[in-house]
Structure formats: C-alpha cells, structure tokens
C-alpha positions as CSV (number, residue, x, y, z in Angstrom):
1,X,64.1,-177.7,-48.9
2,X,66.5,-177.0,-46.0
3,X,66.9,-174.0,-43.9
4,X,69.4,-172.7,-45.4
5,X,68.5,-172.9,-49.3
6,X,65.2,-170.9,-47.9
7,X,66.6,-168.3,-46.1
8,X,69.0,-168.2,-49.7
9,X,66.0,-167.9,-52.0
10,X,64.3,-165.4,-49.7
11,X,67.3,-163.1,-49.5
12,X,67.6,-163.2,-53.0
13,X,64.0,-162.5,-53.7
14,X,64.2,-159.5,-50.9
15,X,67.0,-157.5,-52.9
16,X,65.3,-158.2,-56.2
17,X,62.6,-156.5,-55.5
18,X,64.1,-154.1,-53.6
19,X,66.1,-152.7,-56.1
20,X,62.7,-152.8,-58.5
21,X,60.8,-150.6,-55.9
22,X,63.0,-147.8,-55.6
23,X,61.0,-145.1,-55.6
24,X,62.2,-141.0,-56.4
25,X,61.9,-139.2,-53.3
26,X,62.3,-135.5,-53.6
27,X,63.3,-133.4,-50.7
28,X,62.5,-129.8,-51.1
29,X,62.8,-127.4,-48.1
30,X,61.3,-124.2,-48.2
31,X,60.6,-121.0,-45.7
32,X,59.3,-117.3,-45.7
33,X,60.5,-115.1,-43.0
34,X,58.9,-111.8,-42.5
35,X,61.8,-109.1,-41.6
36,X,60.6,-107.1,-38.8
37,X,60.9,-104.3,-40.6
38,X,57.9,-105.4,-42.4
39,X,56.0,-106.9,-39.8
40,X,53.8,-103.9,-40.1
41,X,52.4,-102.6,-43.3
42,X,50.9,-99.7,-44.9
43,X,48.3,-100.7,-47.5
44,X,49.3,-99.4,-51.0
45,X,52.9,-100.3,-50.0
46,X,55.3,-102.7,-50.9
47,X,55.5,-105.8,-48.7
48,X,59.0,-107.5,-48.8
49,X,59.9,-111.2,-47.6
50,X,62.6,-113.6,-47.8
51,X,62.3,-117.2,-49.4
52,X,64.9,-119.6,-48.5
53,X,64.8,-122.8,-50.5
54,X,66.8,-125.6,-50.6
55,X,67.2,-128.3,-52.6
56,X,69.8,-130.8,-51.6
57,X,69.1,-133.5,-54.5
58,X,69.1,-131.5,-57.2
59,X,72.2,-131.7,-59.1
60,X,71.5,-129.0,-62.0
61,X,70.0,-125.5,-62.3
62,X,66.0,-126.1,-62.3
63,X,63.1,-123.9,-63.0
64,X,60.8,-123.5,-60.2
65,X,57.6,-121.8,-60.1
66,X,56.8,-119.3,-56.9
67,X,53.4,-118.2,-56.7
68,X,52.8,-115.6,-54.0
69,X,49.1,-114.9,-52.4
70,X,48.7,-112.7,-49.9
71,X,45.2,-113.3,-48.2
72,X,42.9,-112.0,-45.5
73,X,40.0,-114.6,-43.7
74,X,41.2,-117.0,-46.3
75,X,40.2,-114.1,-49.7
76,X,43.0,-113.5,-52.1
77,X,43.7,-109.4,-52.0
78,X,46.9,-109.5,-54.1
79,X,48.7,-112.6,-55.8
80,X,52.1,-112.8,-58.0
81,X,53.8,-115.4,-60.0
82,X,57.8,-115.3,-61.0
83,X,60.0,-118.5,-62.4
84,X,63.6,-118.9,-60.2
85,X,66.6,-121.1,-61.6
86,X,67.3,-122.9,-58.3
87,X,70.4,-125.4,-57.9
88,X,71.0,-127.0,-54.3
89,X,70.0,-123.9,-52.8
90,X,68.5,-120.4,-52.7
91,X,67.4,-117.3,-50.5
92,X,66.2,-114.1,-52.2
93,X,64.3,-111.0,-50.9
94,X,61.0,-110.4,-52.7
95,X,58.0,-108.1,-52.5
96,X,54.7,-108.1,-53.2
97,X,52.2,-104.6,-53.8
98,X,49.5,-104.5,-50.6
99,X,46.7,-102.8,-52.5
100,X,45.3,-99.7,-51.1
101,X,41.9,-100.6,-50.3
102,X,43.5,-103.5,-48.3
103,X,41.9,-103.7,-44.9
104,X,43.6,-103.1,-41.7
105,X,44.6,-106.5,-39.4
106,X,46.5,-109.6,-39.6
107,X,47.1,-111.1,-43.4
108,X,49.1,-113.8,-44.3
109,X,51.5,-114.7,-47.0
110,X,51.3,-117.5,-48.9
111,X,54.8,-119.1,-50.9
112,X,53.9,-122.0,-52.7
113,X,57.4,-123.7,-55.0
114,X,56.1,-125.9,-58.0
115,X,58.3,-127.4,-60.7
116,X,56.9,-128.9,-64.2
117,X,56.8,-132.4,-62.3
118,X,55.6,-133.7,-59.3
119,X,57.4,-131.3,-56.9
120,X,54.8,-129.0,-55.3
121,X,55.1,-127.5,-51.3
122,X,53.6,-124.5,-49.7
123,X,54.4,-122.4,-46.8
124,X,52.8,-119.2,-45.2
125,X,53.6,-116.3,-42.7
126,X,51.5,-113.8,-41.1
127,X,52.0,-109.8,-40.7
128,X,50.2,-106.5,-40.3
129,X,48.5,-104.1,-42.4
130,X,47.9,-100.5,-41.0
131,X,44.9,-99.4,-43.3
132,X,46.0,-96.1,-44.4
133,X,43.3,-94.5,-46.5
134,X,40.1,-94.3,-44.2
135,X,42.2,-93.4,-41.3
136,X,44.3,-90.7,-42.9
137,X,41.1,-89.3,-44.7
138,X,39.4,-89.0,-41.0
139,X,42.7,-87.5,-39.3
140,X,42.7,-84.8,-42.7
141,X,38.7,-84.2,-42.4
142,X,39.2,-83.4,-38.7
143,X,42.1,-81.2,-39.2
144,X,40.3,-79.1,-41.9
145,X,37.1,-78.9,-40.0
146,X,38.6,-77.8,-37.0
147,X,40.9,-75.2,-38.8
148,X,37.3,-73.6,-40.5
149,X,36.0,-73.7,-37.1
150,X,38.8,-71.7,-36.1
151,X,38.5,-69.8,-38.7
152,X,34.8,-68.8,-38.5
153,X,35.3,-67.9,-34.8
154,X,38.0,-65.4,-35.1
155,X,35.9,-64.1,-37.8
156,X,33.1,-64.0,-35.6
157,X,35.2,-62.1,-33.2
158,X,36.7,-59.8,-35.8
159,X,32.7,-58.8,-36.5
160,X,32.4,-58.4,-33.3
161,X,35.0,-55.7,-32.5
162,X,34.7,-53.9,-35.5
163,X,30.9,-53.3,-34.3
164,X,31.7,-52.1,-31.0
165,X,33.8,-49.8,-32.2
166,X,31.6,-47.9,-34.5
C-alpha cells in the first residue's frame, strides 16, 4: 500500500470513530455566597444564602434537586431539600432554620444540585453562629441575681434604720 492510500484509510478510520465516541458532557456551574449580613448568626434564626447556578447547555426548563445541609465538625444540625425549574441560568436567595440548641462557632453550608440523571455537584460556604440560649440565660441569671442582692441589702438597710429609731 502507498503513503498516501494509508494516511487515506487512517483518516477515515480517525473520524469514524470519532464521531462514534462522542461522549455527553454536562457543564453545570454552581456557587453559594454568604451575604455579610449573614455572616453572623443567631441560633434559632433564619440563615439566608444565595445560589447562583448556571447551566449553559441546557436548552429547556429542568428540574433540579437542591439539598441544603448545614453542618458543624462534619454533623448534620439542620438539612432542607426544595425542587428548582432551572433553564440556562439561575440565582435565588434561600434560607435555612439554625436550630436553637445549635452551638456557637464556625458552620458551614452545604449546596449540593442533582437532576434525575447523572448531573450531581456540590458546593459549601462557611459562617458564624452566635449561640444565643446559654449566653442570654447567664446574662438574665446575673441580672436577676444581682437585682435580689440589691434588693436584700436595701432591705437590710431599711431594718436597720427603722431599729435605730425605735
């Protein structure tokens, strides 16, 4: 065989099986910002964050699952699950519920965007939580204690005078 009828079969068998071993390639961007507004967090509050999703090669409306965890040393406190109609693109404000008994420190928030197929990606962002309960139960305890004390010495007091005088 010559050069050329070689380099003719070769080229032939190079685009036939290219065009066999296409394969689907989905690109799905996502991202979670954390307004900074919300940066820090009272527990038993809502905690709102932004998803932006975009979705260049999709040419019709499709359902995607968002599944939202919000997690402390890598334990699940509070989770949430909503369905989103998503064309080429999409950026939405959403919230999820801190609970109350949610310790203080840095959490993070989990997004993770599924569809029905294959498609599955994950992202994350960190904030704080202020614990509110046990602090604001010692700050209330103190107060109360130190208005009885107060109280108990200026009746202390009032005995007092009101002995002297007699």
């Amino acid at each position: 065989m010559s050069k050329v009828k070689k380099a003719t079969l070769f080229l032939i068998l190079f685009l036939t099986f290219s065009f066999f071993s296409v394969t689907s390639v989905k690109a799905l961007s996502i991202a979670v910002h954390v307004p900074e507004k919300y940066t820090d967090v009272q527990a038993g509050e809502r905690f709102y964050f932004e998803v932006e999703i975009k979705y260049p090669e999709n040419p019709t409306r499709k359902d995607l699952r968002l599944e939202y965890e919000i997690k402390k040393n890598n334990k699940i406190i509070a989770q949430s699950k909503v369905l989103k109609a998503i064309e080429t693109q999409a950026s939405f404000m959403d919230f999820i519920v801190i609970p109350e008994s949610a310790e203080g420190g840095l959490h993070v928030v989990n997004v993770k965007v599924s569809d029905y197929e294959i498609l599955s990606e994950e992202v994350s962002s960190s904030f704080q939580v202020i614990g509110e309960g046990a602090d604001q139960v010692k700050m209330y305890f103190m107060i109360l204690l130190g208005v009885v004390i107060l109280v108990g010495v200026l009746v202390v007091i009032n005995i007092t005078i009101s002995r002297r005088r007699e």
